[in-house]
PyMOL Python script that loads the backbone (N, CA, C, O; Angstrom):
from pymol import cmd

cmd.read_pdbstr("""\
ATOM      1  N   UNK A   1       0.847  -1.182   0.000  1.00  0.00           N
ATOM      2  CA  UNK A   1       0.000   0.000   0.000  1.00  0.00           C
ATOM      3  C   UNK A   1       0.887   1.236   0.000  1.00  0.00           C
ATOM      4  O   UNK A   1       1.952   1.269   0.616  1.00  0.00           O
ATOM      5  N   UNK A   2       0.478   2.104  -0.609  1.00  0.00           N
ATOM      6  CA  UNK A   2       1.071   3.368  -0.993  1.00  0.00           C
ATOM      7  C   UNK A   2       1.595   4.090   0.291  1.00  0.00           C
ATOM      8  O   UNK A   2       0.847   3.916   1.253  1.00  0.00           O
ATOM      9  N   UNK A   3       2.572   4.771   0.512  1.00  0.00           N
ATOM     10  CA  UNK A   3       2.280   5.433   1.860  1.00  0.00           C
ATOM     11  C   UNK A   3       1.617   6.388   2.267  1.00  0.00           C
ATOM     12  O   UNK A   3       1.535   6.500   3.490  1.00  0.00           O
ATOM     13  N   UNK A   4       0.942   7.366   1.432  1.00  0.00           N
ATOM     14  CA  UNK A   4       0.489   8.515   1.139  1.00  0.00           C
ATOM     15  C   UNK A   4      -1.412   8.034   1.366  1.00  0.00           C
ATOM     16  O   UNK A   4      -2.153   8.839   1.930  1.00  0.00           O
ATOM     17  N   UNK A   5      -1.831   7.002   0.972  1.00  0.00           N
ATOM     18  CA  UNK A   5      -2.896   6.230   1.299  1.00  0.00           C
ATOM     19  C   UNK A   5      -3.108   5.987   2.666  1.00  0.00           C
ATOM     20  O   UNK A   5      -4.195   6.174   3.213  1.00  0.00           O
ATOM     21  N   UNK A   6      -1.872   5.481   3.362  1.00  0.00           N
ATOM     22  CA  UNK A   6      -2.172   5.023   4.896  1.00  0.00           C
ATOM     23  C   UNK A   6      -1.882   6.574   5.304  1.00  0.00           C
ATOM     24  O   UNK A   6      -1.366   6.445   6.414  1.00  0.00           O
ATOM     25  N   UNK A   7      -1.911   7.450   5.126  1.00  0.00           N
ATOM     26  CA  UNK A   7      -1.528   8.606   5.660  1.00  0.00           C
ATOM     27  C   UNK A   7      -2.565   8.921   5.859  1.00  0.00           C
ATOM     28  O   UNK A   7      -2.980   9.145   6.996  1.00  0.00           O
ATOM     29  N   UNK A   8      -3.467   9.054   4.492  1.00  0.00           N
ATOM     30  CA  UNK A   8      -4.754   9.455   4.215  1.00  0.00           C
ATOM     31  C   UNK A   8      -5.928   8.776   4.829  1.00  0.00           C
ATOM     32  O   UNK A   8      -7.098   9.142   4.720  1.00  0.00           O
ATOM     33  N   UNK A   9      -5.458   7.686   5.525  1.00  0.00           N
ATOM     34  CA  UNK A   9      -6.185   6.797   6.046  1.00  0.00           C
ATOM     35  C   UNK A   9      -6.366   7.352   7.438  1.00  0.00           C
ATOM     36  O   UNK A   9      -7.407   7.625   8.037  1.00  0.00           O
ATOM     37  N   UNK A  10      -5.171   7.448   7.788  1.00  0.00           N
ATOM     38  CA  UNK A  10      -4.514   7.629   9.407  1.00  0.00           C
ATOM     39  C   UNK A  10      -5.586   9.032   9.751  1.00  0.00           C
ATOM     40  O   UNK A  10      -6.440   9.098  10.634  1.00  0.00           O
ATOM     41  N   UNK A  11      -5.210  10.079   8.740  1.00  0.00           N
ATOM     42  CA  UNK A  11      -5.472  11.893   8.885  1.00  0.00           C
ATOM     43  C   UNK A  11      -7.079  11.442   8.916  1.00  0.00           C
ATOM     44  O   UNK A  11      -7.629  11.746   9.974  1.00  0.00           O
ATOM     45  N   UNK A  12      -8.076  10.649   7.764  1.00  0.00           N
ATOM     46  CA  UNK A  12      -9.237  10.591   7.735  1.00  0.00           C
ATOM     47  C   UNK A  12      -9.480   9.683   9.464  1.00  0.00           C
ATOM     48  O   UNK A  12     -10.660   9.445   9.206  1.00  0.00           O
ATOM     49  N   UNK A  13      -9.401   9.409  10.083  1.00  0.00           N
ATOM     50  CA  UNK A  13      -9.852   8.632  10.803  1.00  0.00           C
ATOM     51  C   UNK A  13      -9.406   9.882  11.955  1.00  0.00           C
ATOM     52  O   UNK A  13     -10.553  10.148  12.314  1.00  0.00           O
ATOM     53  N   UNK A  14      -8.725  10.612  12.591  1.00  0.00           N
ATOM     54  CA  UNK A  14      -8.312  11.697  13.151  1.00  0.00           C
ATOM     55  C   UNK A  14      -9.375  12.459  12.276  1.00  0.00           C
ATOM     56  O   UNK A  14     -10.265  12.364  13.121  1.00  0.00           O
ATOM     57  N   UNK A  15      -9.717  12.842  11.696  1.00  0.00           N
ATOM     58  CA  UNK A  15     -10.659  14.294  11.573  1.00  0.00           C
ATOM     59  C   UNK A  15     -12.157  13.188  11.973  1.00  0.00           C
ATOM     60  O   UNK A  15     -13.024  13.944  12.413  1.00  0.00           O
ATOM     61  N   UNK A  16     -12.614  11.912  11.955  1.00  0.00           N
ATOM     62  CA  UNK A  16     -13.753  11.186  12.326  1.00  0.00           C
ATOM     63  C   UNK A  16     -13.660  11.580  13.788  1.00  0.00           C
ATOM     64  O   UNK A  16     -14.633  12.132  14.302  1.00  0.00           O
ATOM     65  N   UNK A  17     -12.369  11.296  14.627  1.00  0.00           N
ATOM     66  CA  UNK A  17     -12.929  11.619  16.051  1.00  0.00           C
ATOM     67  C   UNK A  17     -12.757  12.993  16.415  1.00  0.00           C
ATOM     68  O   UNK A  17     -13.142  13.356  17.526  1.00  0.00           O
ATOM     69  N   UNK A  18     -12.337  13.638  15.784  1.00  0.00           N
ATOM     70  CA  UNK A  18     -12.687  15.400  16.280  1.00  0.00           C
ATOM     71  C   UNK A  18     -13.387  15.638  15.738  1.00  0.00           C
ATOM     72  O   UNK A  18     -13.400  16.868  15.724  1.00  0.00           O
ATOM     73  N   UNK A  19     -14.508  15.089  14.874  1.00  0.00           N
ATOM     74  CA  UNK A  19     -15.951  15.700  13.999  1.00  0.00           C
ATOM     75  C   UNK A  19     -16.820  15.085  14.827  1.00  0.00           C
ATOM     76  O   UNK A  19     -17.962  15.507  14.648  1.00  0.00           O
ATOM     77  N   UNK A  20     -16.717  14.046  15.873  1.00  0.00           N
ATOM     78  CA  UNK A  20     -17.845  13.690  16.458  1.00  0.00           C
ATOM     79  C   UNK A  20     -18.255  14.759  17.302  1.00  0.00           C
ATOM     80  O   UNK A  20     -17.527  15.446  18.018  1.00  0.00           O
ATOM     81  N   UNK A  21     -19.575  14.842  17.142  1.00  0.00           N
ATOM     82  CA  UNK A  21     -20.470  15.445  17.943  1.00  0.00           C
ATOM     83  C   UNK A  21     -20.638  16.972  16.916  1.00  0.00           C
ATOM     84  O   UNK A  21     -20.950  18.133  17.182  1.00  0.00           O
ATOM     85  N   UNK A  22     -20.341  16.412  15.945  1.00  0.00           N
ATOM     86  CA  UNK A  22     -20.564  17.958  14.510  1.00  0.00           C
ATOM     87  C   UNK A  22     -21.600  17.523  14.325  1.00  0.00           C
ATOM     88  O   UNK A  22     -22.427  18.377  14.643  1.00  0.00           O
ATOM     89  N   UNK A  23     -22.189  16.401  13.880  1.00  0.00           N
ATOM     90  CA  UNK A  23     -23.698  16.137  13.487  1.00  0.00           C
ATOM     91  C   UNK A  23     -24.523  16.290  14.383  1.00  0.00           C
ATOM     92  O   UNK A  23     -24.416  16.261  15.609  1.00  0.00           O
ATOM     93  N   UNK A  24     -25.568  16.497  13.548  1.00  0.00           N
ATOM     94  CA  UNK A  24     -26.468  16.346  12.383  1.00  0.00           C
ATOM     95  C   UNK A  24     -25.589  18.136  11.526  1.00  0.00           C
ATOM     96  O   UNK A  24     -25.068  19.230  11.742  1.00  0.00           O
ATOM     97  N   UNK A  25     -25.956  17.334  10.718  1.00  0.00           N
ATOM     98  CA  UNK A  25     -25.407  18.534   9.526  1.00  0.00           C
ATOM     99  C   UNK A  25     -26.670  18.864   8.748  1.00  0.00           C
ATOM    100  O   UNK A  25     -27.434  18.191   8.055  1.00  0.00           O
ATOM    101  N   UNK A  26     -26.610  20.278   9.151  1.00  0.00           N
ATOM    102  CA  UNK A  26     -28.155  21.021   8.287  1.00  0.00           C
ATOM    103  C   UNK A  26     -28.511  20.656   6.682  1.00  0.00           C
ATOM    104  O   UNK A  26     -27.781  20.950   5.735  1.00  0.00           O
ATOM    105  N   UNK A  27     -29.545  20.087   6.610  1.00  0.00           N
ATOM    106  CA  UNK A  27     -29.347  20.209   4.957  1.00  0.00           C
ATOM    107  C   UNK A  27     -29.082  21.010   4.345  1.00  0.00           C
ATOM    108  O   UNK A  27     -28.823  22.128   4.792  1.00  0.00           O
ATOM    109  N   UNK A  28     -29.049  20.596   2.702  1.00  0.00           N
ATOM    110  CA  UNK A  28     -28.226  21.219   1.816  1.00  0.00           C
ATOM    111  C   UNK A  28     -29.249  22.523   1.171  1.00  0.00           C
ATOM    112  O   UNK A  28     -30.428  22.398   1.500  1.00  0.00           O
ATOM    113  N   UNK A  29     -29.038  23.331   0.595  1.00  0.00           N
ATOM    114  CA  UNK A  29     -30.241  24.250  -0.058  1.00  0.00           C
ATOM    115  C   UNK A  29     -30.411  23.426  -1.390  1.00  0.00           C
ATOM    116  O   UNK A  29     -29.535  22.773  -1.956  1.00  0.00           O
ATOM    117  N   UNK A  30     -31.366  23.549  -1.667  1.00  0.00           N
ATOM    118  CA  UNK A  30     -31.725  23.629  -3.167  1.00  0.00           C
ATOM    119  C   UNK A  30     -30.950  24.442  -4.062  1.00  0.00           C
ATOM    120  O   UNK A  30     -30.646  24.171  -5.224  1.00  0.00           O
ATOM    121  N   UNK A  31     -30.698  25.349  -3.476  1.00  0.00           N
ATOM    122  CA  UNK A  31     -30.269  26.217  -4.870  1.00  0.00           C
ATOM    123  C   UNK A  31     -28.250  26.037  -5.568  1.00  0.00           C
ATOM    124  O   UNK A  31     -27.121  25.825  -5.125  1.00  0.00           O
ATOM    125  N   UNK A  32     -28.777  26.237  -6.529  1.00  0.00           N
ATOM    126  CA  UNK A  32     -27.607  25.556  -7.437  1.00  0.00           C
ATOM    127  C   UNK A  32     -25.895  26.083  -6.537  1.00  0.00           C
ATOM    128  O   UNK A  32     -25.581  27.250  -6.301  1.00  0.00           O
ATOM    129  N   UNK A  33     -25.117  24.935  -6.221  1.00  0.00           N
ATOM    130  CA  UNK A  33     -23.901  25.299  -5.524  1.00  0.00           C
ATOM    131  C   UNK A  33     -23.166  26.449  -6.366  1.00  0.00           C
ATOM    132  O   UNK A  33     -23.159  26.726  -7.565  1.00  0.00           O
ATOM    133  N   UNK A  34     -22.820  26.760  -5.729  1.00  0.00           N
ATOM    134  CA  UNK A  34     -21.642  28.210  -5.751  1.00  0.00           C
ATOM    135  C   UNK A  34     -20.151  28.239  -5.025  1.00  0.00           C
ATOM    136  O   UNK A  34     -20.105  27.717  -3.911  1.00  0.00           O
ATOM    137  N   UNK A  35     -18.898  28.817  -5.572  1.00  0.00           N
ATOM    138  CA  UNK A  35     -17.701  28.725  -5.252  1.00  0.00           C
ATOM    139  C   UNK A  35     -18.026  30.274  -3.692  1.00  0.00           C
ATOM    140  O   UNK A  35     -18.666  31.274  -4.018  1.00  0.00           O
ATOM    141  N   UNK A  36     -17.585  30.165  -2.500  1.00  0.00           N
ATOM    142  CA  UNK A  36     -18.120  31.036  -2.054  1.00  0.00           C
ATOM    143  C   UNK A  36     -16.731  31.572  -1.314  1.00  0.00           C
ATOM    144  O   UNK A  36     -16.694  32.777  -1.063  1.00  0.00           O
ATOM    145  N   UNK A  37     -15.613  30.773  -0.958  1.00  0.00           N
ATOM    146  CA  UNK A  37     -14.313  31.024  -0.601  1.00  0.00           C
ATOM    147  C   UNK A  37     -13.450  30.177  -0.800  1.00  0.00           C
ATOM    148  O   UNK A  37     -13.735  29.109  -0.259  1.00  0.00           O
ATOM    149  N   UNK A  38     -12.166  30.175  -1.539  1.00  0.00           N
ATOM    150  CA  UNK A  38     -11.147  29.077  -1.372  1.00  0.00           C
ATOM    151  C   UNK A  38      -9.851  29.709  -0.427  1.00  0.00           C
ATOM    152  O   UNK A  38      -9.105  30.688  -0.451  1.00  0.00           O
ATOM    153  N   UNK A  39     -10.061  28.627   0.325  1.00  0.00           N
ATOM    154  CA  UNK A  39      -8.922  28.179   1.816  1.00  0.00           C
ATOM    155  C   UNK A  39      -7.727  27.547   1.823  1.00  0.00           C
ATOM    156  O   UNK A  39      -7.458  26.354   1.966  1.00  0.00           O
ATOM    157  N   UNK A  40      -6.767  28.881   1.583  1.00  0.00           N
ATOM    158  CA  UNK A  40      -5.484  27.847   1.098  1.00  0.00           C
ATOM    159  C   UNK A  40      -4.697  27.682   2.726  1.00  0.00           C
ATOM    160  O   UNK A  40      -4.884  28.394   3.713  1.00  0.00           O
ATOM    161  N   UNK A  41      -3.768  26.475   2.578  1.00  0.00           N
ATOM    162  CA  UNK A  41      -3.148  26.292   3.320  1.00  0.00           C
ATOM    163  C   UNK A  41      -2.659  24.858   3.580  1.00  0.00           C
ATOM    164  O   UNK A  41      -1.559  24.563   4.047  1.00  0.00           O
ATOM    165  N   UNK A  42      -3.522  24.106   3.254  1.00  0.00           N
ATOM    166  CA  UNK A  42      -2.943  22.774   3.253  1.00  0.00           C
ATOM    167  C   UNK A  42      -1.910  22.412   1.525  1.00  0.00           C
ATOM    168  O   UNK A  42      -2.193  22.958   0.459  1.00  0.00           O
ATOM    169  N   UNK A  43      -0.976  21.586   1.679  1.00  0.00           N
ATOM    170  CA  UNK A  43       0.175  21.295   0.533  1.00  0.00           C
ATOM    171  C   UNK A  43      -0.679  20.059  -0.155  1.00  0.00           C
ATOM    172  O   UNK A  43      -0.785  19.723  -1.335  1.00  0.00           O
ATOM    173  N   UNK A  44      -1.108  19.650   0.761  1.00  0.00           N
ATOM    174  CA  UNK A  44      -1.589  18.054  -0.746  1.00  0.00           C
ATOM    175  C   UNK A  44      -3.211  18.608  -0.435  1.00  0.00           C
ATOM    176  O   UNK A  44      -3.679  19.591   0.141  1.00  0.00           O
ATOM    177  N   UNK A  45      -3.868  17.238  -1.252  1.00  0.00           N
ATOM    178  CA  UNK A  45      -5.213  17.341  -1.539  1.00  0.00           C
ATOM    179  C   UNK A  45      -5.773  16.956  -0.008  1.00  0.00           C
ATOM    180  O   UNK A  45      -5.200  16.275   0.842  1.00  0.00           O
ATOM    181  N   UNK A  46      -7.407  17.777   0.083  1.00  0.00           N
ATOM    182  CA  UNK A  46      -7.919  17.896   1.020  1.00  0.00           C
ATOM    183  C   UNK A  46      -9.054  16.703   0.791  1.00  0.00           C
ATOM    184  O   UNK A  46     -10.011  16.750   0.018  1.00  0.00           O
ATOM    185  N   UNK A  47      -8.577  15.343   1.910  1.00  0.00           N
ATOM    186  CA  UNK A  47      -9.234  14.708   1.957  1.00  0.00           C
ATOM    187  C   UNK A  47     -11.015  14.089   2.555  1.00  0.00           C
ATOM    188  O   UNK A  47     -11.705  13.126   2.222  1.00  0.00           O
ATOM    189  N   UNK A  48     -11.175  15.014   3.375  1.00  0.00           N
ATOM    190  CA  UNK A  48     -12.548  15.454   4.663  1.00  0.00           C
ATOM    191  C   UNK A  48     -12.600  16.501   4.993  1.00  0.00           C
ATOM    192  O   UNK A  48     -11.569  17.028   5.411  1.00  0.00           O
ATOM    193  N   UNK A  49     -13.830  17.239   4.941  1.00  0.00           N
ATOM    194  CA  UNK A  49     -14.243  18.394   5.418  1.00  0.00           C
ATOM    195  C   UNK A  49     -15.402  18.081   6.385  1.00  0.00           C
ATOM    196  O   UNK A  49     -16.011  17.013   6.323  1.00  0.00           O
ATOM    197  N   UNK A  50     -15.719  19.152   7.378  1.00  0.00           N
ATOM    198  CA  UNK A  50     -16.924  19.249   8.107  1.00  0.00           C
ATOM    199  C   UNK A  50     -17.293  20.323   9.201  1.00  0.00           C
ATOM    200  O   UNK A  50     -16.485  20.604  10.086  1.00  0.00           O
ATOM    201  N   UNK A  51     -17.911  20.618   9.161  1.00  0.00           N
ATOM    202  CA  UNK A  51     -18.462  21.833   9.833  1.00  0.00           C
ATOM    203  C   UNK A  51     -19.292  21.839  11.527  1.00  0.00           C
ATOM    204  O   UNK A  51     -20.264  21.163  11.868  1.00  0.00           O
ATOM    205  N   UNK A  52     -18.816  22.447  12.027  1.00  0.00           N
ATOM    206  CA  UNK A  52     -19.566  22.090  13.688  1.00  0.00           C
ATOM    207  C   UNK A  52     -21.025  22.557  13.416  1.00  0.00           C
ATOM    208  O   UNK A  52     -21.518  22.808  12.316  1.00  0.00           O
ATOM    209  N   UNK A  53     -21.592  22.620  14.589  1.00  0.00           N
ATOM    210  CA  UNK A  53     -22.953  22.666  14.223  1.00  0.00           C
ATOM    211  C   UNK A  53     -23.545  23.655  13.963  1.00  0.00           C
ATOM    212  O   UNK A  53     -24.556  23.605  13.263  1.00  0.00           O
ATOM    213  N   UNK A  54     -22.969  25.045  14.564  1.00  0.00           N
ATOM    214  CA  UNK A  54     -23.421  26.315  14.537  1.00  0.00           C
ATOM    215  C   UNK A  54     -22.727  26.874  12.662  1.00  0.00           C
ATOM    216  O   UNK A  54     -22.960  28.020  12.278  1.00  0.00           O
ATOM    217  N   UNK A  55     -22.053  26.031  11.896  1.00  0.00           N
ATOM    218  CA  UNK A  55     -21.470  26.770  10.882  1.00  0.00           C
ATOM    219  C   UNK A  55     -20.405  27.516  11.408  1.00  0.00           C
ATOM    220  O   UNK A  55     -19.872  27.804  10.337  1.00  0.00           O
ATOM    221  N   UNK A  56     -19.743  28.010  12.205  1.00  0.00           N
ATOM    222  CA  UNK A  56     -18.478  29.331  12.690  1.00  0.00           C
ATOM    223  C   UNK A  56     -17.850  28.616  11.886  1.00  0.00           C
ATOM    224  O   UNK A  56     -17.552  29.129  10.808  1.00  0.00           O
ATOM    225  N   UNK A  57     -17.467  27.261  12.149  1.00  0.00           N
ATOM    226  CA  UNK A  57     -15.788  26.682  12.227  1.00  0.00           C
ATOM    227  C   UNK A  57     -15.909  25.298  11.084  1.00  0.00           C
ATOM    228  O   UNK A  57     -16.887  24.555  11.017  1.00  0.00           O
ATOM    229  N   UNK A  58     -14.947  25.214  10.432  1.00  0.00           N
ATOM    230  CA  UNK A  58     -15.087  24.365   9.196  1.00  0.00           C
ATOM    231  C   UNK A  58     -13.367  23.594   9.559  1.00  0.00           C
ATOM    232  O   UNK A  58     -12.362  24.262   9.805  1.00  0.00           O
ATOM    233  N   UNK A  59     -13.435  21.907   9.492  1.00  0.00           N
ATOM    234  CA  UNK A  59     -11.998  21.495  10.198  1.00  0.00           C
ATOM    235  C   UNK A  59     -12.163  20.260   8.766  1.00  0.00           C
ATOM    236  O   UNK A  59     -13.085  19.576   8.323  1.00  0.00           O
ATOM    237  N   UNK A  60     -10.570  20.498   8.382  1.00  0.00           N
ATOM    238  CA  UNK A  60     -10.295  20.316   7.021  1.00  0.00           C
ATOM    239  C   UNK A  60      -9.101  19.216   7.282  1.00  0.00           C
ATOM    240  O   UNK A  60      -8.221  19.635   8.034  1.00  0.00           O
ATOM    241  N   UNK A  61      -8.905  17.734   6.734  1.00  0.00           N
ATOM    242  CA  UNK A  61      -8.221  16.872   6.934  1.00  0.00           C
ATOM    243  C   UNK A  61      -7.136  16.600   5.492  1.00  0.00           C
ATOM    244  O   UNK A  61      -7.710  16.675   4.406  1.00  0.00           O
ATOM    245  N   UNK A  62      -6.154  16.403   5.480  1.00  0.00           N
ATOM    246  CA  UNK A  62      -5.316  16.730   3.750  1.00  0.00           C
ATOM    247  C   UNK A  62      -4.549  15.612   4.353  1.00  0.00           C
ATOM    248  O   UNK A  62      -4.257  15.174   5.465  1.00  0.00           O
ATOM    249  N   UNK A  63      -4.331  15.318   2.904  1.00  0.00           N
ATOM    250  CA  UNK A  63      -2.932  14.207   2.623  1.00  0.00           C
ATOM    251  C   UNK A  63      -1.638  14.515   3.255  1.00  0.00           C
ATOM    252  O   UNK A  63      -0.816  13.713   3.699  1.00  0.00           O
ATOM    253  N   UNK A  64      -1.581  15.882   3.224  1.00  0.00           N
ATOM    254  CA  UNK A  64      -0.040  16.180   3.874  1.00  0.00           C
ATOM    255  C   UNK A  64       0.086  16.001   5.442  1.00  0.00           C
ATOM    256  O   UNK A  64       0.866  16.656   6.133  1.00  0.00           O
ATOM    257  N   UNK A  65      -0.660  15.167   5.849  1.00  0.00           N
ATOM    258  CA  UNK A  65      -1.119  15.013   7.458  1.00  0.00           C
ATOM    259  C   UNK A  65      -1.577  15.889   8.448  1.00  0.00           C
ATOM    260  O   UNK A  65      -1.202  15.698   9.605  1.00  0.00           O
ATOM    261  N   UNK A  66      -2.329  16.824   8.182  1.00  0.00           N
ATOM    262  CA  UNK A  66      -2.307  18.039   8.863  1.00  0.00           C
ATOM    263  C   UNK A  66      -3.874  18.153   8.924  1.00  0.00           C
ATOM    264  O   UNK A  66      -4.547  17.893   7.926  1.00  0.00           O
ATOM    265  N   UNK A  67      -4.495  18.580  10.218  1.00  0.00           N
ATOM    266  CA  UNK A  67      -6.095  18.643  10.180  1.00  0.00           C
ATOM    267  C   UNK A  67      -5.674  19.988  11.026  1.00  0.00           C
ATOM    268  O   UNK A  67      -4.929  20.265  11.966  1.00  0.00           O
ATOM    269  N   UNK A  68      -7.046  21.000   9.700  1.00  0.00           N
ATOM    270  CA  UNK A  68      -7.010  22.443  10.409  1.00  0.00           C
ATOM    271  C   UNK A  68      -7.886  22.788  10.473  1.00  0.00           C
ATOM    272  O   UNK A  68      -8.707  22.231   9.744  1.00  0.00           O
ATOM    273  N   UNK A  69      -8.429  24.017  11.422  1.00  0.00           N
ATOM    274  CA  UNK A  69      -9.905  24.452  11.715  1.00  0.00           C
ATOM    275  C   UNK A  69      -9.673  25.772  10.965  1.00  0.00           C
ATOM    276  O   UNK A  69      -8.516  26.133  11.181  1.00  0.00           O
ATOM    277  N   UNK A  70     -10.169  26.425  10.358  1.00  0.00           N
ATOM    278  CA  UNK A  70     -11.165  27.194   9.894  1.00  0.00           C
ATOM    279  C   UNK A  70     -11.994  27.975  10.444  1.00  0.00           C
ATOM    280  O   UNK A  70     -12.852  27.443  11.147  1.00  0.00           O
ATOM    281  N   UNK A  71     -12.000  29.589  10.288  1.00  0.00           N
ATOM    282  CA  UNK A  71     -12.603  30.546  11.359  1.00  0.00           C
ATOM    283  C   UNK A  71     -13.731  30.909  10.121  1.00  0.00           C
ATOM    284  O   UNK A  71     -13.181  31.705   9.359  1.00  0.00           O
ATOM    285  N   UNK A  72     -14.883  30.651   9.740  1.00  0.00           N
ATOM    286  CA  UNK A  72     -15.963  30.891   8.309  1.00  0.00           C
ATOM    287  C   UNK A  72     -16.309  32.224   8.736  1.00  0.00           C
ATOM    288  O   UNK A  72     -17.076  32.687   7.892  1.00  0.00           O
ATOM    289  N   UNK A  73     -16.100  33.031   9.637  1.00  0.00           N
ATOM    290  CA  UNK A  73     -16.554  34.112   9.716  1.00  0.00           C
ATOM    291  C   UNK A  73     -15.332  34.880   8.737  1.00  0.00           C
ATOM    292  O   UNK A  73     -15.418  35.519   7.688  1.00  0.00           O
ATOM    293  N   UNK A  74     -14.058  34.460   9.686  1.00  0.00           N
ATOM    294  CA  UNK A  74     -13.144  35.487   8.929  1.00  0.00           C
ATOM    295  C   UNK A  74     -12.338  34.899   7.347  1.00  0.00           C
ATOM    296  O   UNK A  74     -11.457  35.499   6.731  1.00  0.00           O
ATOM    297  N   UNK A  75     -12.927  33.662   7.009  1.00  0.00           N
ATOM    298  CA  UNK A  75     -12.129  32.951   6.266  1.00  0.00           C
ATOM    299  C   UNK A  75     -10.423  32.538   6.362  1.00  0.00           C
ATOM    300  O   UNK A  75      -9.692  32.276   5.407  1.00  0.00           O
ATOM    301  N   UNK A  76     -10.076  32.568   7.734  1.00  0.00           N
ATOM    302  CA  UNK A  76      -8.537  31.769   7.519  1.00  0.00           C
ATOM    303  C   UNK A  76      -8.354  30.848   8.935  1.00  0.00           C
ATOM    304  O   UNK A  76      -9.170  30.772   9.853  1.00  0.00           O
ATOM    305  N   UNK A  77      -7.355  30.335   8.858  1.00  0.00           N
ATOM    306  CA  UNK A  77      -7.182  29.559   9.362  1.00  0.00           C
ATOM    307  C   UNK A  77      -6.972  29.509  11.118  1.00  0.00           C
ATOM    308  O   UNK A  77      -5.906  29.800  11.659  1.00  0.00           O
ATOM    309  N   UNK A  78      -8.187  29.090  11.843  1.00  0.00           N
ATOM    310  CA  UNK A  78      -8.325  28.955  13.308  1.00  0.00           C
ATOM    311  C   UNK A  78      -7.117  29.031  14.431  1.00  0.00           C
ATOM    312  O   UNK A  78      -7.034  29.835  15.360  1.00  0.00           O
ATOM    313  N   UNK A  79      -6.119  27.871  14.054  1.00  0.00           N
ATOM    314  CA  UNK A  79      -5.681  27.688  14.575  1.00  0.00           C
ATOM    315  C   UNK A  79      -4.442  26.417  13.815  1.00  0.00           C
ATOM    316  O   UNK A  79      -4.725  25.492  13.054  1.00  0.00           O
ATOM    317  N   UNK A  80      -3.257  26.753  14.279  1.00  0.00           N
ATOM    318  CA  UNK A  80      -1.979  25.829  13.421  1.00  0.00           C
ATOM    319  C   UNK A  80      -1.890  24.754  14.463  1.00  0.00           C
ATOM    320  O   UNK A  80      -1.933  24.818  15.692  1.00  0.00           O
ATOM    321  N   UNK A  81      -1.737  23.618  13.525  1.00  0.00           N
ATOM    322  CA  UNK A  81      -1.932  21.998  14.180  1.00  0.00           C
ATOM    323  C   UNK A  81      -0.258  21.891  13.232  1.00  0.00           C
ATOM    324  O   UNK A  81       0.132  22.614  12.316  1.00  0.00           O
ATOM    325  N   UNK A  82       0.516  20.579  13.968  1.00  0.00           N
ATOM    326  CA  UNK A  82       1.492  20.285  13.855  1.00  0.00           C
ATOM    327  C   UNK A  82       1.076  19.032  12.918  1.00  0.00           C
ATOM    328  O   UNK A  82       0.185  18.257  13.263  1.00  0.00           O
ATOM    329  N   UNK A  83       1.874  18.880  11.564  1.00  0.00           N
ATOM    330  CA  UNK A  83       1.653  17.369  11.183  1.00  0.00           C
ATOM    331  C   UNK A  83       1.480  16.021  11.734  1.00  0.00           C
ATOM    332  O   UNK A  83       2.459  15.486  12.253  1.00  0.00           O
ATOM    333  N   UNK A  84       0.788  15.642  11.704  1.00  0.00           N
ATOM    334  CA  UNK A  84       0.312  13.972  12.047  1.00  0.00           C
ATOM    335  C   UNK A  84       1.401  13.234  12.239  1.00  0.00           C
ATOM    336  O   UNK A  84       2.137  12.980  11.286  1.00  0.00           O
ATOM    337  N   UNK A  85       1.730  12.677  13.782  1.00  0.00           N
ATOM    338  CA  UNK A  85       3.090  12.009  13.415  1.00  0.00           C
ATOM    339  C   UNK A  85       2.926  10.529  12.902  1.00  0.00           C
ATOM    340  O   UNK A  85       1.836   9.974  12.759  1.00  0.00           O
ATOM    341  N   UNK A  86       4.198   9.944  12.637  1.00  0.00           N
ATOM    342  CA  UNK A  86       3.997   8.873  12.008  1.00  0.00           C
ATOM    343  C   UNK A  86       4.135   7.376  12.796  1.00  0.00           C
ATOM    344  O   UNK A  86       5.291   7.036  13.046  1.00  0.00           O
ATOM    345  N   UNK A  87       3.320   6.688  13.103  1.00  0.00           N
ATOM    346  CA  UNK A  87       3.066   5.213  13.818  1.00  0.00           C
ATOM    347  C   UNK A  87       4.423   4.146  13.310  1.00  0.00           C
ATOM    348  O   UNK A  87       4.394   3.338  12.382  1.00  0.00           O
ATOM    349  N   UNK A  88       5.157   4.336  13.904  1.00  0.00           N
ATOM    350  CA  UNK A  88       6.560   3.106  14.004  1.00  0.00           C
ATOM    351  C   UNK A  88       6.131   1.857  14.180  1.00  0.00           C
ATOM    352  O   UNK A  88       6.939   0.932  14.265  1.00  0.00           O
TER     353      UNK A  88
END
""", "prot")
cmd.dss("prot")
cmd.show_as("cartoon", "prot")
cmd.util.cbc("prot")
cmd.orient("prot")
């Protein structure tokens, strides 16, 4: 297996237990999606997204091992998390 896969594995399963207790997630609108901000900061592709319940805070999980929160009021980044270390 790739290593970049178990990474992606590792980071997705870390953003599952800091998203618990985000649901129920409001439905979606009807009306046709729209680009409304792009959030740079992560280096590889962003594998999980999810939003707490009130909408403020949006926590974003990427290949490059790194899960970050998201301030949606101000659009940048909450707070700096240290890369995911790696399981020996």
């Amino acid at each position: 297996m790739k290593p970049n896969v178990e990474r992606g594995r590792r980071v997705a399963a870390w953003l599952g237990v800091v998203c618990l207790g985000l649901l129920p997630v409001s439905s979606l609108s009807a009306q046709e999606p729209k680009l409304r901000a792009t959030l740079k900061g992560h280096t590889d592709a962003v594998v999980a997204v999810a939003f707490s319940p009130d909408s403020k805070t949006l926590a974003s999980a990427s290949y490059d091992g790194t899960l970050k929160l998201w301030n949606m009021t101000t659009r940048i980044e909450a707070t700096r998390r240290q890369p995911c270390s790696e399981s020996r």
